[in-house]
C-alpha positions as a Markdown table, in Angstrom:
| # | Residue | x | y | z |
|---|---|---|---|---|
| 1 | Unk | 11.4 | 4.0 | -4.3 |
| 2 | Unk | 9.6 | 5.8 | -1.4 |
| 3 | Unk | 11.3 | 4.9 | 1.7 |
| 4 | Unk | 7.9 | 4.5 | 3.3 |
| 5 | Unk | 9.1 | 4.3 | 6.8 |
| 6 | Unk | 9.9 | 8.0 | 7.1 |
| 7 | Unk | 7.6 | 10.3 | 5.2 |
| 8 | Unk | 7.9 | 13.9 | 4.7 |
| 9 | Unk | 4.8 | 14.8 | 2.7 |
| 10 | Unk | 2.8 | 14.5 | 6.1 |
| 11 | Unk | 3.8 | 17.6 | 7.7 |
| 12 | Unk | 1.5 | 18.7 | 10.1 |
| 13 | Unk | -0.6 | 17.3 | 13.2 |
| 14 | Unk | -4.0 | 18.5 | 12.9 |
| 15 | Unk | -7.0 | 18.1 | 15.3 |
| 16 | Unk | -10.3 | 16.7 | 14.0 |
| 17 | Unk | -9.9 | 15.9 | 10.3 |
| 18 | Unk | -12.8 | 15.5 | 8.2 |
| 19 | Unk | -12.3 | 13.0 | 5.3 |
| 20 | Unk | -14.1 | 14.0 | 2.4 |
| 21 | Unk | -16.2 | 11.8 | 0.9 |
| 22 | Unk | -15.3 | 8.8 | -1.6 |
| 23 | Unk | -17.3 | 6.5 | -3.7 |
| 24 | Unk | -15.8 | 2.9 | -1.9 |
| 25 | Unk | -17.7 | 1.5 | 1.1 |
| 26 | Unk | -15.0 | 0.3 | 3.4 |
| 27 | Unk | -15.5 | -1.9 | 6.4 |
| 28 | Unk | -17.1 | -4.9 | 4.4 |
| 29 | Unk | -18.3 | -6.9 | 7.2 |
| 30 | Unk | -16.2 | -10.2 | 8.1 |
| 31 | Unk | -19.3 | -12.4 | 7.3 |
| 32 | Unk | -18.4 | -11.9 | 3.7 |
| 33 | Unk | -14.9 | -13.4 | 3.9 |
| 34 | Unk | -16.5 | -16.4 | 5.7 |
| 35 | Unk | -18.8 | -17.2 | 2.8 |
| 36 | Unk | -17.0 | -17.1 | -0.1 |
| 37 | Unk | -18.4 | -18.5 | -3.2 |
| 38 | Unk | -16.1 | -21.6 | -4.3 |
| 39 | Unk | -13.3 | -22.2 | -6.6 |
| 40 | Unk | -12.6 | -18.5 | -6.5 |
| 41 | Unk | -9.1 | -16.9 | -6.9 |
| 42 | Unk | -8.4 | -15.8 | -3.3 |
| 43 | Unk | -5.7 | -13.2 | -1.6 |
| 44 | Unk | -5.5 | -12.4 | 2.1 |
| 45 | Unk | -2.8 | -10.2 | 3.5 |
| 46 | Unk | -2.5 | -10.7 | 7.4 |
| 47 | Unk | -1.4 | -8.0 | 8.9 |
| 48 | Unk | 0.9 | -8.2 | 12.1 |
| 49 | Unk | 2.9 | -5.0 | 11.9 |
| 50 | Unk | 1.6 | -3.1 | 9.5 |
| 51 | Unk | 1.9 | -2.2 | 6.1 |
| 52 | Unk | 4.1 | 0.0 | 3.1 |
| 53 | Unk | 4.3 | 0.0 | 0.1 |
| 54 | Unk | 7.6 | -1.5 | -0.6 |
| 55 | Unk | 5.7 | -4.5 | 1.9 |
| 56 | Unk | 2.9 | -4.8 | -0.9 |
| 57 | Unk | 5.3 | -4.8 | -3.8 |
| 58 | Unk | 7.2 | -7.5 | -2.2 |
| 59 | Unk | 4.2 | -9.7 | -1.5 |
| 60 | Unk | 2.8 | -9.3 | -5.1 |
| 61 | Unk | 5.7 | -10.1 | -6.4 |
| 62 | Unk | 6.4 | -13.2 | -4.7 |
| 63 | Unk | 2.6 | -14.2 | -5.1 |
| 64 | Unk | 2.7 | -13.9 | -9.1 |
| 65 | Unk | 5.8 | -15.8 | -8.8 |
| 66 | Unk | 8.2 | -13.6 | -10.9 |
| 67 | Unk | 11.9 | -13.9 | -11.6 |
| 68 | Unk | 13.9 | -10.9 | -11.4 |
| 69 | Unk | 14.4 | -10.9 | -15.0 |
| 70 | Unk | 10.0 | -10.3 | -15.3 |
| 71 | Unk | 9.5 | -7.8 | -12.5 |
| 72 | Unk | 12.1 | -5.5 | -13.7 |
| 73 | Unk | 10.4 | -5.9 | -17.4 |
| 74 | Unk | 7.5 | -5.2 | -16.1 |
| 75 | Unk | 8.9 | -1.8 | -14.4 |
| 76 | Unk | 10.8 | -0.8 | -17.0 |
| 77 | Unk | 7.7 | -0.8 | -19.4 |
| 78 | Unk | 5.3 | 0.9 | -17.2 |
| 79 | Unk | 7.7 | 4.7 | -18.4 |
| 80 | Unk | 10.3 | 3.3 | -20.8 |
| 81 | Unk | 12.4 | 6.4 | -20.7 |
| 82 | Unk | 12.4 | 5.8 | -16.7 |
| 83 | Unk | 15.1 | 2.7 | -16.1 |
| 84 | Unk | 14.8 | 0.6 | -12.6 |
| 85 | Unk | 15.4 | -2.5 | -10.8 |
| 86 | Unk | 13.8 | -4.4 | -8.4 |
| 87 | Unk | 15.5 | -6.3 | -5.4 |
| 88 | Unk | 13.6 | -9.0 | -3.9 |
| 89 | Unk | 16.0 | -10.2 | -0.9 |
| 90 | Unk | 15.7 | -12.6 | 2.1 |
| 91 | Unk | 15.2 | -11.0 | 5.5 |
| 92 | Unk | 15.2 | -12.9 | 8.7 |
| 93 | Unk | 13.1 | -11.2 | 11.5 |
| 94 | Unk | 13.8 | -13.1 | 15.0 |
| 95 | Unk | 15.3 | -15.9 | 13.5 |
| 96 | Unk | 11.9 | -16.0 | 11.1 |
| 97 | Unk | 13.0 | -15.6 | 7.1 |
| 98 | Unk | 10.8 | -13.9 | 4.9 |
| 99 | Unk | 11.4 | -11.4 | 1.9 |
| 100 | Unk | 11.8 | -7.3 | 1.5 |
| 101 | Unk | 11.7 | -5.7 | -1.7 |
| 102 | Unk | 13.5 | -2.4 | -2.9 |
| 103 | Unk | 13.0 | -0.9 | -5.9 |
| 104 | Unk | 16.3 | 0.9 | -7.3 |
| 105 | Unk | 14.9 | 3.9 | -9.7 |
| 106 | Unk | 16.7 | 7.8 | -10.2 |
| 107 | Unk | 14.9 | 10.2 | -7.9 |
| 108 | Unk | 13.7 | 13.7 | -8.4 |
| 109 | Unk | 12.5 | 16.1 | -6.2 |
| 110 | Unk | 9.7 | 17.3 | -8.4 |
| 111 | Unk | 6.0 | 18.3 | -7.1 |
| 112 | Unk | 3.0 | 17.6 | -8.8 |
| 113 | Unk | -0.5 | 18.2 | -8.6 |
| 114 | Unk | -3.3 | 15.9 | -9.2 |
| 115 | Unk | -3.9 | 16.5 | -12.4 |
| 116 | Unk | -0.3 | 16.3 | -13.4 |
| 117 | Unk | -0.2 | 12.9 | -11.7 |
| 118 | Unk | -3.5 | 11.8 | -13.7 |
| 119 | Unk | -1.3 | 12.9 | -17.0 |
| 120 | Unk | 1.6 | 10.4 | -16.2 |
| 121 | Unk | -0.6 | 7.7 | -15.3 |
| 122 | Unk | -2.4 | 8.3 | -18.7 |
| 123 | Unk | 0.5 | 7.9 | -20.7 |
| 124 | Unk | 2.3 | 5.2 | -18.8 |
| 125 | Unk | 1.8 | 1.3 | -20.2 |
| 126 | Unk | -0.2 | 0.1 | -17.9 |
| 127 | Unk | -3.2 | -2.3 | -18.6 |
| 128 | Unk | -6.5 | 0.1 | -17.8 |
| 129 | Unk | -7.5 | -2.0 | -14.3 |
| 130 | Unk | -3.9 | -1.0 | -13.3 |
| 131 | Unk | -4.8 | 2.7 | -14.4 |
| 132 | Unk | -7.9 | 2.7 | -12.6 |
| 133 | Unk | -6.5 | 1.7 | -9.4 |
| 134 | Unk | -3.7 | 4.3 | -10.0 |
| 135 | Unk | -5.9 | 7.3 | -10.1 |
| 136 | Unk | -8.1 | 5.3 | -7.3 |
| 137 | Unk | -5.0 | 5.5 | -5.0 |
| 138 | Unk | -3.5 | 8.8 | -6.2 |
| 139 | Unk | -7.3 | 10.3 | -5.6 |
| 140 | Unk | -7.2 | 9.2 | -1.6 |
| 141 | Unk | -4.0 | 10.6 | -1.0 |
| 142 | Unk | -4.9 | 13.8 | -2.7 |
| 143 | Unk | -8.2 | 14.2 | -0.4 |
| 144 | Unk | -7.3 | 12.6 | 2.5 |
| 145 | Unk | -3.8 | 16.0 | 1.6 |
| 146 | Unk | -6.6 | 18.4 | 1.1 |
| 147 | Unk | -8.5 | 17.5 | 4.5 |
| 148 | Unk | -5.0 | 17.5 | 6.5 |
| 149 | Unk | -4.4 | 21.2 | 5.0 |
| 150 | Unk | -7.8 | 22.7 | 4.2 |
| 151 | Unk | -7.2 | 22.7 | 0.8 |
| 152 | Unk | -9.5 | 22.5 | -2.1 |
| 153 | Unk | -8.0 | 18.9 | -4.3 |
| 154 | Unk | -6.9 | 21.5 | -6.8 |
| 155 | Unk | -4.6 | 23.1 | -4.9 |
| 156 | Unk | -2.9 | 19.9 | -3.6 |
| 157 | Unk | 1.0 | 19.7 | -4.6 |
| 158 | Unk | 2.5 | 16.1 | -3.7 |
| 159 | Unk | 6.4 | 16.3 | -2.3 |
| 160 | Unk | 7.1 | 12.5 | -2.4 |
| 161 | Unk | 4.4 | 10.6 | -3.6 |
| 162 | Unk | 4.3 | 13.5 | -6.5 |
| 163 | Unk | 8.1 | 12.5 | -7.9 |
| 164 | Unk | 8.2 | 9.9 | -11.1 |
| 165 | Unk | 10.3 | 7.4 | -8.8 |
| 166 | Unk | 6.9 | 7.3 | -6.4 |
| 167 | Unk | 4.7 | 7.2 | -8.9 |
| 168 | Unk | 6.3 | 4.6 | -10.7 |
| 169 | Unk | 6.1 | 3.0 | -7.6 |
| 170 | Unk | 2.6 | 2.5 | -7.5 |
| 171 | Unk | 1.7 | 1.9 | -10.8 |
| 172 | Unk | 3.7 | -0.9 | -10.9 |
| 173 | Unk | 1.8 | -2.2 | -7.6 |
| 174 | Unk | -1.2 | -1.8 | -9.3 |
| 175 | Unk | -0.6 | -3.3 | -12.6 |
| 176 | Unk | 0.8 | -6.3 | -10.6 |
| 177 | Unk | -2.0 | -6.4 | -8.1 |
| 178 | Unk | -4.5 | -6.2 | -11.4 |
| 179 | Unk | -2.5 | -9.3 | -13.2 |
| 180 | Unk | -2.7 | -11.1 | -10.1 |
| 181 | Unk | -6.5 | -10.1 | -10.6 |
| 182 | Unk | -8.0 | -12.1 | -7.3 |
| 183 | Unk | -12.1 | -13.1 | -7.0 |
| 184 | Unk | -11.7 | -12.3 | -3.4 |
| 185 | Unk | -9.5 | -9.7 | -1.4 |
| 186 | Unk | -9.2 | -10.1 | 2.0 |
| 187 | Unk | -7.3 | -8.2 | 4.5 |
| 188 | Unk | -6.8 | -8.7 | 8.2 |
| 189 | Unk | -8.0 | -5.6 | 10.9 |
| 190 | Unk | -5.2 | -2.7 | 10.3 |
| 191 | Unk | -2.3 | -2.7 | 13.4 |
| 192 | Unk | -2.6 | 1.5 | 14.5 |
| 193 | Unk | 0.1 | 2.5 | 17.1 |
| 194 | Unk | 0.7 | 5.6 | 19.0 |
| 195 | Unk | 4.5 | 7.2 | 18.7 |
| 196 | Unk | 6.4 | 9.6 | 17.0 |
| 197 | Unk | 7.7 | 9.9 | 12.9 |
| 198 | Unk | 10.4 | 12.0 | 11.9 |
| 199 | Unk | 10.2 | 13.6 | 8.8 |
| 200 | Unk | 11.4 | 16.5 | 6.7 |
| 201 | Unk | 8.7 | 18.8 | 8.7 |
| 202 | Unk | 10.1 | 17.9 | 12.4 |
| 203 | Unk | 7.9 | 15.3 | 14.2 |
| 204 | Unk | 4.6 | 14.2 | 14.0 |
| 205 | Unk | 2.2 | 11.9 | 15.6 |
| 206 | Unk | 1.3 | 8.5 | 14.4 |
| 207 | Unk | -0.6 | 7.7 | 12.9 |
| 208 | Unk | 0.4 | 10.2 | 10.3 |
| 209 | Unk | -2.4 | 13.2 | 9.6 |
| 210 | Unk | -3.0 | 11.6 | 6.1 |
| 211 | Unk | -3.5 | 8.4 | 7.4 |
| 212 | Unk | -5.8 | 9.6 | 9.7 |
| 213 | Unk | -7.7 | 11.2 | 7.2 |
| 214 | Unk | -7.9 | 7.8 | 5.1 |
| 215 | Unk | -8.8 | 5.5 | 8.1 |
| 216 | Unk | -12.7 | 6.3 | 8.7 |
| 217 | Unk | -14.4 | 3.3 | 7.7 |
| 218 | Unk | -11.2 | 0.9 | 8.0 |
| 219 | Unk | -11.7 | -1.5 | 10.6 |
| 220 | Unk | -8.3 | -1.4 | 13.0 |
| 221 | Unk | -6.9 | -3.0 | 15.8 |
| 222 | Unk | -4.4 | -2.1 | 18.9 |
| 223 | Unk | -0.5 | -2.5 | 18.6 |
| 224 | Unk | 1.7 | -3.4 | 21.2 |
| 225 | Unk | 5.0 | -1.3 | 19.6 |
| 226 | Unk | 4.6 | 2.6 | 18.5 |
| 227 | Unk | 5.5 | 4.2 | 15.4 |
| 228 | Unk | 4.4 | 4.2 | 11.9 |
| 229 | Unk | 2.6 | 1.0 | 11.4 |
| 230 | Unk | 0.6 | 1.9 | 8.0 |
| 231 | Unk | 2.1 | 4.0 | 5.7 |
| 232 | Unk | -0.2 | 6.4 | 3.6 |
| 233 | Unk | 1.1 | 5.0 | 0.2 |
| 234 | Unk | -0.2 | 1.6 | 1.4 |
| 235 | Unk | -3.6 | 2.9 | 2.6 |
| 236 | Unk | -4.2 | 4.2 | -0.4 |
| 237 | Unk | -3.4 | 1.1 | -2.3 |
| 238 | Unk | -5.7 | -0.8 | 0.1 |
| 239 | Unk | -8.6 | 1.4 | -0.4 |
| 240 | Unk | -7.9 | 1.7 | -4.3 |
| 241 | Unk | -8.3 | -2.5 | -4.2 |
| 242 | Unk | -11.4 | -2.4 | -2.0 |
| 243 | Unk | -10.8 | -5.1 | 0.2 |
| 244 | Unk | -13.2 | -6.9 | 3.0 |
| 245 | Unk | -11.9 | -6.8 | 6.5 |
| 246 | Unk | -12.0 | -10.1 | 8.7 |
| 247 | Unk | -10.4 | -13.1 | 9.8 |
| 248 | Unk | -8.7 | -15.8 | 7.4 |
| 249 | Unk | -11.1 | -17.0 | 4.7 |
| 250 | Unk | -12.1 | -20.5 | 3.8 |
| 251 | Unk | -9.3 | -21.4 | 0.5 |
| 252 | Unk | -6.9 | -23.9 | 0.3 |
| 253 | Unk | -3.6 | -22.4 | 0.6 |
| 254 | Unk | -1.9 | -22.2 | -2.6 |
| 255 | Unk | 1.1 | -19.7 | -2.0 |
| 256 | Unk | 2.2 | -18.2 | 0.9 |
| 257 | Unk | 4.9 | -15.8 | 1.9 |
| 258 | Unk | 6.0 | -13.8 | 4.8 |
| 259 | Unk | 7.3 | -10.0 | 3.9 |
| 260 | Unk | 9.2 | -7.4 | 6.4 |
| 261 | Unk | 9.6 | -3.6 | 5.6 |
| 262 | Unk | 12.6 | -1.5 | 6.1 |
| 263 | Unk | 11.7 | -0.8 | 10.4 |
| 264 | Unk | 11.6 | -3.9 | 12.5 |
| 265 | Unk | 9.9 | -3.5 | 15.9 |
| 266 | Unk | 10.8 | -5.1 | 18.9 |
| 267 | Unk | 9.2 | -7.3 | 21.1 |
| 268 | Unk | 6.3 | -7.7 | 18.6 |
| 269 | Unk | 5.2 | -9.7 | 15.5 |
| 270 | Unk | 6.5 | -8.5 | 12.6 |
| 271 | Unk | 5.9 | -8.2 | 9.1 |
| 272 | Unk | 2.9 | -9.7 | 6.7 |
| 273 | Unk | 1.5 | -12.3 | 5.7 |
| 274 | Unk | 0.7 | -12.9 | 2.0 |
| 275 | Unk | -1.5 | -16.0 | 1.4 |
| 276 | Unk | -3.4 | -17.4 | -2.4 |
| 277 | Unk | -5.8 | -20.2 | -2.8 |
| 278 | Unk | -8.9 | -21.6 | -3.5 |
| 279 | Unk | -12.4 | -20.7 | -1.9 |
| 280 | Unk | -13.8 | -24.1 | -0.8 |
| 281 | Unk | -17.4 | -24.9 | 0.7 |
Protein backbone atom coordinates (compact mmCIF):
# COMPACT_ATOMS: atom_id res chain seq x y z
CA UNK A 1 0.00 0.00 0.00
CA UNK A 2 1.17 3.51 -0.86
CA UNK A 3 1.50 5.41 2.18
CA UNK A 4 -0.08 8.27 0.35
CA UNK A 5 0.60 10.96 2.91
CA UNK A 6 4.37 11.17 2.06
CA UNK A 7 5.18 10.66 -1.61
CA UNK A 8 8.49 10.42 -3.20
CA UNK A 9 7.62 10.08 -6.86
CA UNK A 10 7.01 13.91 -6.82
CA UNK A 11 10.35 15.26 -6.71
CA UNK A 12 10.70 18.43 -8.00
CA UNK A 13 8.94 22.02 -7.68
CA UNK A 14 8.44 23.38 -11.03
CA UNK A 15 7.10 26.81 -12.14
CA UNK A 16 4.33 27.01 -14.70
CA UNK A 17 3.28 23.46 -15.58
CA UNK A 18 1.47 22.82 -18.63
CA UNK A 19 -0.89 19.83 -18.40
CA UNK A 20 -1.23 18.13 -21.52
CA UNK A 21 -4.20 17.51 -22.84
CA UNK A 22 -6.86 14.58 -21.98
CA UNK A 23 -9.99 13.39 -23.37
CA UNK A 24 -12.36 14.07 -19.88
CA UNK A 25 -14.05 17.37 -19.42
CA UNK A 26 -13.67 18.18 -15.75
CA UNK A 27 -15.52 20.91 -13.92
CA UNK A 28 -19.11 19.55 -14.74
CA UNK A 29 -21.11 22.40 -13.59
CA UNK A 30 -23.01 21.97 -10.15
CA UNK A 31 -26.42 22.45 -11.93
CA UNK A 32 -26.01 18.83 -12.97
CA UNK A 33 -25.83 17.40 -9.52
CA UNK A 34 -29.00 19.47 -8.65
CA UNK A 35 -31.08 17.78 -11.37
CA UNK A 36 -30.53 14.40 -11.24
CA UNK A 37 -32.84 12.11 -13.06
CA UNK A 38 -34.73 9.87 -10.42
CA UNK A 39 -34.37 6.51 -8.93
CA UNK A 40 -30.73 6.62 -9.92
CA UNK A 41 -27.86 4.86 -7.99
CA UNK A 42 -26.07 7.85 -6.43
CA UNK A 43 -22.43 8.45 -4.72
CA UNK A 44 -21.15 11.70 -3.25
CA UNK A 45 -17.85 11.93 -1.52
CA UNK A 46 -17.72 15.26 0.61
CA UNK A 47 -14.57 16.34 0.96
CA UNK A 48 -13.36 18.13 4.21
CA UNK A 49 -9.71 17.40 4.29
CA UNK A 50 -8.86 16.01 1.43
CA UNK A 51 -8.35 12.87 -0.20
CA UNK A 52 -5.76 9.48 -0.75
CA UNK A 53 -6.08 6.70 -1.93
CA UNK A 54 -6.07 4.50 1.03
CA UNK A 55 -9.34 7.31 1.99
CA UNK A 56 -11.13 6.00 -1.28
CA UNK A 57 -10.46 2.35 -0.66
CA UNK A 58 -11.89 2.70 2.70
CA UNK A 59 -15.03 4.44 1.58
CA UNK A 60 -15.65 1.91 -1.22
CA UNK A 61 -15.33 -0.60 0.85
CA UNK A 62 -17.62 0.31 3.49
CA UNK A 63 -20.16 1.56 0.74
CA UNK A 64 -20.40 -2.06 -0.99
CA UNK A 65 -20.72 -3.35 2.42
CA UNK A 66 -17.91 -6.05 2.40
CA UNK A 67 -16.72 -8.34 5.08
CA UNK A 68 -13.15 -8.80 5.48
CA UNK A 69 -13.38 -12.24 4.27
CA UNK A 70 -14.84 -10.49 0.42
CA UNK A 71 -12.45 -7.54 0.20
CA UNK A 72 -9.41 -9.60 0.64
CA UNK A 73 -10.93 -12.22 -2.09
CA UNK A 74 -11.44 -9.62 -4.11
CA UNK A 75 -7.58 -8.43 -3.72
CA UNK A 76 -6.19 -11.57 -3.87
CA UNK A 77 -7.83 -12.30 -7.31
CA UNK A 78 -7.05 -9.15 -9.01
CA UNK A 79 -2.77 -10.97 -9.25
CA UNK A 80 -3.22 -14.35 -7.66
CA UNK A 81 0.48 -14.89 -7.36
CA UNK A 82 0.53 -11.38 -5.32
CA UNK A 83 -1.03 -12.35 -1.58
CA UNK A 84 -2.58 -9.23 0.64
CA UNK A 85 -5.00 -8.21 3.20
CA UNK A 86 -7.07 -5.50 3.81
CA UNK A 87 -7.59 -3.79 7.31
CA UNK A 88 -10.70 -1.75 7.66
CA UNK A 89 -10.28 -0.29 11.33
CA UNK A 90 -12.26 2.33 13.49
CA UNK A 91 -10.54 5.67 13.83
CA UNK A 92 -11.86 8.39 16.06
CA UNK A 93 -10.91 11.97 14.93
CA UNK A 94 -11.82 14.61 17.82
CA UNK A 95 -13.91 12.36 19.51
CA UNK A 96 -15.77 11.77 15.88
CA UNK A 97 -15.42 7.71 14.86
CA UNK A 98 -15.17 6.83 11.44
CA UNK A 99 -13.03 4.13 9.45
CA UNK A 100 -9.25 3.93 7.83
CA UNK A 101 -8.25 1.30 5.62
CA UNK A 102 -4.69 -0.35 5.14
CA UNK A 103 -3.94 -2.66 2.78
CA UNK A 104 -1.08 -5.13 3.95
CA UNK A 105 0.72 -6.45 0.43
CA UNK A 106 4.91 -7.34 -0.03
CA UNK A 107 6.58 -4.32 -1.48
CA UNK A 108 9.12 -3.89 -4.24
CA UNK A 109 11.06 -1.14 -5.27
CA UNK A 110 10.63 -1.81 -8.94
CA UNK A 111 10.13 1.05 -11.72
CA UNK A 112 7.94 0.78 -14.47
CA UNK A 113 7.06 2.61 -17.39
CA UNK A 114 3.65 3.10 -18.90
CA UNK A 115 3.52 0.56 -21.04
CA UNK A 116 4.84 -1.86 -18.55
CA UNK A 117 1.99 -0.77 -16.23
CA UNK A 118 -0.66 -1.15 -19.17
CA UNK A 119 0.94 -5.02 -19.38
CA UNK A 120 -0.04 -5.73 -15.64
CA UNK A 121 -3.27 -4.23 -15.78
CA UNK A 122 -3.85 -6.41 -18.92
CA UNK A 123 -3.31 -9.53 -17.35
CA UNK A 124 -4.68 -8.84 -13.88
CA UNK A 125 -8.56 -10.18 -13.24
CA UNK A 126 -10.19 -7.38 -13.32
CA UNK A 127 -13.74 -6.93 -14.86
CA UNK A 128 -12.93 -4.50 -18.18
CA UNK A 129 -14.78 -1.12 -16.51
CA UNK A 130 -12.16 -1.76 -13.73
CA UNK A 131 -9.39 -1.99 -16.48
CA UNK A 132 -10.54 1.00 -18.15
CA UNK A 133 -10.38 3.12 -15.32
CA UNK A 134 -6.93 1.54 -14.44
CA UNK A 135 -5.23 2.74 -17.57
CA UNK A 136 -7.61 6.00 -17.22
CA UNK A 137 -5.77 6.72 -13.84
CA UNK A 138 -2.40 5.23 -14.62
CA UNK A 139 -2.53 7.65 -17.99
CA UNK A 140 -3.07 11.07 -15.72
CA UNK A 141 -0.31 10.32 -13.58
CA UNK A 142 1.97 9.48 -16.41
CA UNK A 143 1.19 12.97 -18.24
CA UNK A 144 0.55 15.03 -15.50
CA UNK A 145 4.86 12.98 -14.67
CA UNK A 146 5.83 13.99 -18.06
CA UNK A 147 4.65 17.83 -17.72
CA UNK A 148 6.37 18.02 -14.16
CA UNK A 149 9.76 16.72 -15.90
CA UNK A 150 9.51 17.67 -19.62
CA UNK A 151 9.40 14.36 -20.58
CA UNK A 152 7.80 12.77 -23.62
CA UNK A 153 4.96 9.81 -21.78
CA UNK A 154 7.50 7.33 -23.13
CA UNK A 155 10.10 8.13 -21.19
CA UNK A 156 8.16 8.31 -17.86
CA UNK A 157 9.51 5.69 -15.13
CA UNK A 158 7.04 5.51 -11.97
CA UNK A 159 9.08 4.99 -8.38
CA UNK A 160 6.01 4.32 -6.26
CA UNK A 161 3.00 4.25 -8.07
CA UNK A 162 5.11 1.96 -10.67
CA UNK A 163 5.67 -1.07 -7.87
CA UNK A 164 3.00 -4.22 -8.04
CA UNK A 165 1.99 -3.25 -4.28
CA UNK A 166 0.71 0.34 -5.84
CA UNK A 167 -0.58 -0.86 -8.67
CA UNK A 168 -2.47 -3.49 -7.02
CA UNK A 169 -3.65 -0.78 -5.12
CA UNK A 170 -5.53 0.84 -7.62
CA UNK A 171 -6.83 -1.69 -9.50
CA UNK A 172 -8.55 -2.95 -6.78
CA UNK A 173 -10.04 0.74 -6.22
CA UNK A 174 -11.30 0.54 -9.53
CA UNK A 175 -12.77 -2.78 -9.78
CA UNK A 176 -14.60 -1.86 -6.51
CA UNK A 177 -15.54 1.61 -7.60
CA UNK A 178 -16.81 -0.28 -11.07
CA UNK A 179 -19.00 -3.03 -8.88
CA UNK A 180 -20.31 -0.31 -6.90
CA UNK A 181 -21.15 0.98 -10.60
CA UNK A 182 -23.14 4.45 -9.48
CA UNK A 183 -25.74 6.43 -12.09
CA UNK A 184 -24.39 9.61 -10.61
CA UNK A 185 -20.88 10.62 -9.18
CA UNK A 186 -20.74 13.45 -7.26
CA UNK A 187 -17.82 15.05 -5.53
CA UNK A 188 -17.63 18.06 -3.31
CA UNK A 189 -15.02 21.26 -4.49
CA UNK A 190 -11.30 19.76 -3.71
CA UNK A 191 -9.64 21.22 -0.17
CA UNK A 192 -5.90 22.71 -1.72
CA UNK A 193 -3.51 23.93 1.05
CA UNK A 194 -0.25 25.64 0.96
CA UNK A 195 2.70 23.81 3.15
CA UNK A 196 5.51 21.65 2.83
CA UNK A 197 5.78 17.48 2.00
CA UNK A 198 8.70 15.59 2.80
CA UNK A 199 9.73 13.03 0.52
CA UNK A 200 12.51 10.88 -0.71
CA UNK A 201 13.73 14.07 -2.93
CA UNK A 202 13.91 16.62 0.14
CA UNK A 203 10.91 19.02 0.31
CA UNK A 204 8.49 20.19 -1.88
CA UNK A 205 5.61 22.51 -2.07
CA UNK A 206 1.98 21.54 -1.80
CA UNK A 207 0.30 20.93 -3.55
CA UNK A 208 2.67 18.41 -5.00
CA UNK A 209 4.01 19.27 -8.88
CA UNK A 210 1.93 16.25 -10.14
CA UNK A 211 -1.04 17.37 -8.51
CA UNK A 212 -0.66 20.55 -9.84
CA UNK A 213 -0.36 19.29 -13.17
CA UNK A 214 -3.72 17.23 -12.80
CA UNK A 215 -5.83 20.10 -11.15
CA UNK A 216 -6.65 22.43 -14.27
CA UNK A 217 -10.20 22.06 -14.77
CA UNK A 218 -10.96 20.66 -11.07
CA UNK A 219 -13.01 23.01 -9.21
CA UNK A 220 -11.16 23.67 -5.58
CA UNK A 221 -11.63 25.39 -2.60
CA UNK A 222 -9.33 27.11 0.36
CA UNK A 223 -8.06 25.11 3.40
CA UNK A 224 -7.59 26.30 6.72
CA UNK A 225 -4.56 23.60 7.68
CA UNK A 226 -1.32 23.20 5.21
CA UNK A 227 0.15 20.12 3.83
CA UNK A 228 -0.83 17.49 1.50
CA UNK A 229 -4.50 17.59 1.25
CA UNK A 230 -5.00 15.49 -2.18
CA UNK A 231 -2.76 13.05 -2.96
CA UNK A 232 -1.85 12.34 -6.78
CA UNK A 233 -2.99 8.63 -6.55
CA UNK A 234 -6.41 10.00 -5.59
CA UNK A 235 -6.56 12.66 -8.29
CA UNK A 236 -6.06 10.32 -10.68
CA UNK A 237 -8.73 7.97 -9.45
CA UNK A 238 -11.14 11.05 -9.41
CA UNK A 239 -10.42 12.09 -12.89
CA UNK A 240 -10.38 8.33 -14.13
CA UNK A 241 -14.28 8.16 -12.56
CA UNK A 242 -15.29 11.53 -14.11
CA UNK A 243 -17.15 13.02 -11.48
CA UNK A 244 -19.40 16.41 -11.38
CA UNK A 245 -18.38 19.00 -8.85
CA UNK A 246 -21.04 20.68 -6.60
CA UNK A 247 -22.91 20.67 -3.47
CA UNK A 248 -24.90 17.53 -1.98
CA UNK A 249 -27.32 16.11 -4.61
CA UNK A 250 -31.04 15.39 -4.17
CA UNK A 251 -31.04 11.18 -3.00
CA UNK A 252 -32.29 9.71 -0.17
CA UNK A 253 -29.41 8.68 1.93
CA UNK A 254 -28.97 5.05 1.79
CA UNK A 255 -25.30 4.49 3.36
CA UNK A 256 -23.15 6.76 4.78
CA UNK A 257 -19.76 6.61 6.34
CA UNK A 258 -17.11 8.89 7.57
CA UNK A 259 -13.30 7.85 6.49
CA UNK A 260 -9.83 9.49 7.91
CA UNK A 261 -6.34 8.94 6.26
CA UNK A 262 -3.14 8.19 7.95
CA UNK A 263 -2.40 12.50 8.71
CA UNK A 264 -4.94 14.19 10.97
CA UNK A 265 -4.82 17.98 10.93
CA UNK A 266 -5.50 20.12 13.55
CA UNK A 267 -7.92 22.59 14.25
CA UNK A 268 -9.78 21.62 11.09
CA UNK A 269 -12.46 19.17 9.71
CA UNK A 270 -11.21 16.10 8.96
CA UNK A 271 -11.65 13.30 6.85
CA UNK A 272 -14.50 12.38 4.11
CA UNK A 273 -17.63 11.82 3.69
CA UNK A 274 -18.93 8.88 1.76
CA UNK A 275 -22.73 9.00 1.08
CA UNK A 276 -25.26 6.38 -1.43
CA UNK A 277 -28.83 6.81 -2.26
CA UNK A 278 -31.54 7.42 -4.41
CA UNK A 279 -32.05 10.48 -6.84
CA UNK A 280 -35.55 11.76 -5.93
CA UNK A 281 -37.63 14.63 -7.82
Amino acid sequence: MTNEHHHSHQDHSHCDIEMPHHHHDFGKSSEQSDKLEAGKKVLTIRSHSGLAGDMFLCGLIRTLGLSSQETDNILNGIFPALKGSVQLVKKEVNHIAGWHCSVQLPHEHQHRNLDDVLKIISQAQLSEKAKSYAVSAFSFVAEAEAAVHSLNIEEVHFHEVGALDSILDICFTCELFARLNPDYFVVSPLPIADGVIHCAHGAIPSPAPAVQAMLPGIPVRPFGAEGETVTPTALALLKAFNPTFGGWPMIVVEKINTVYGTYIYPGVPNGAVFVYGTSYV
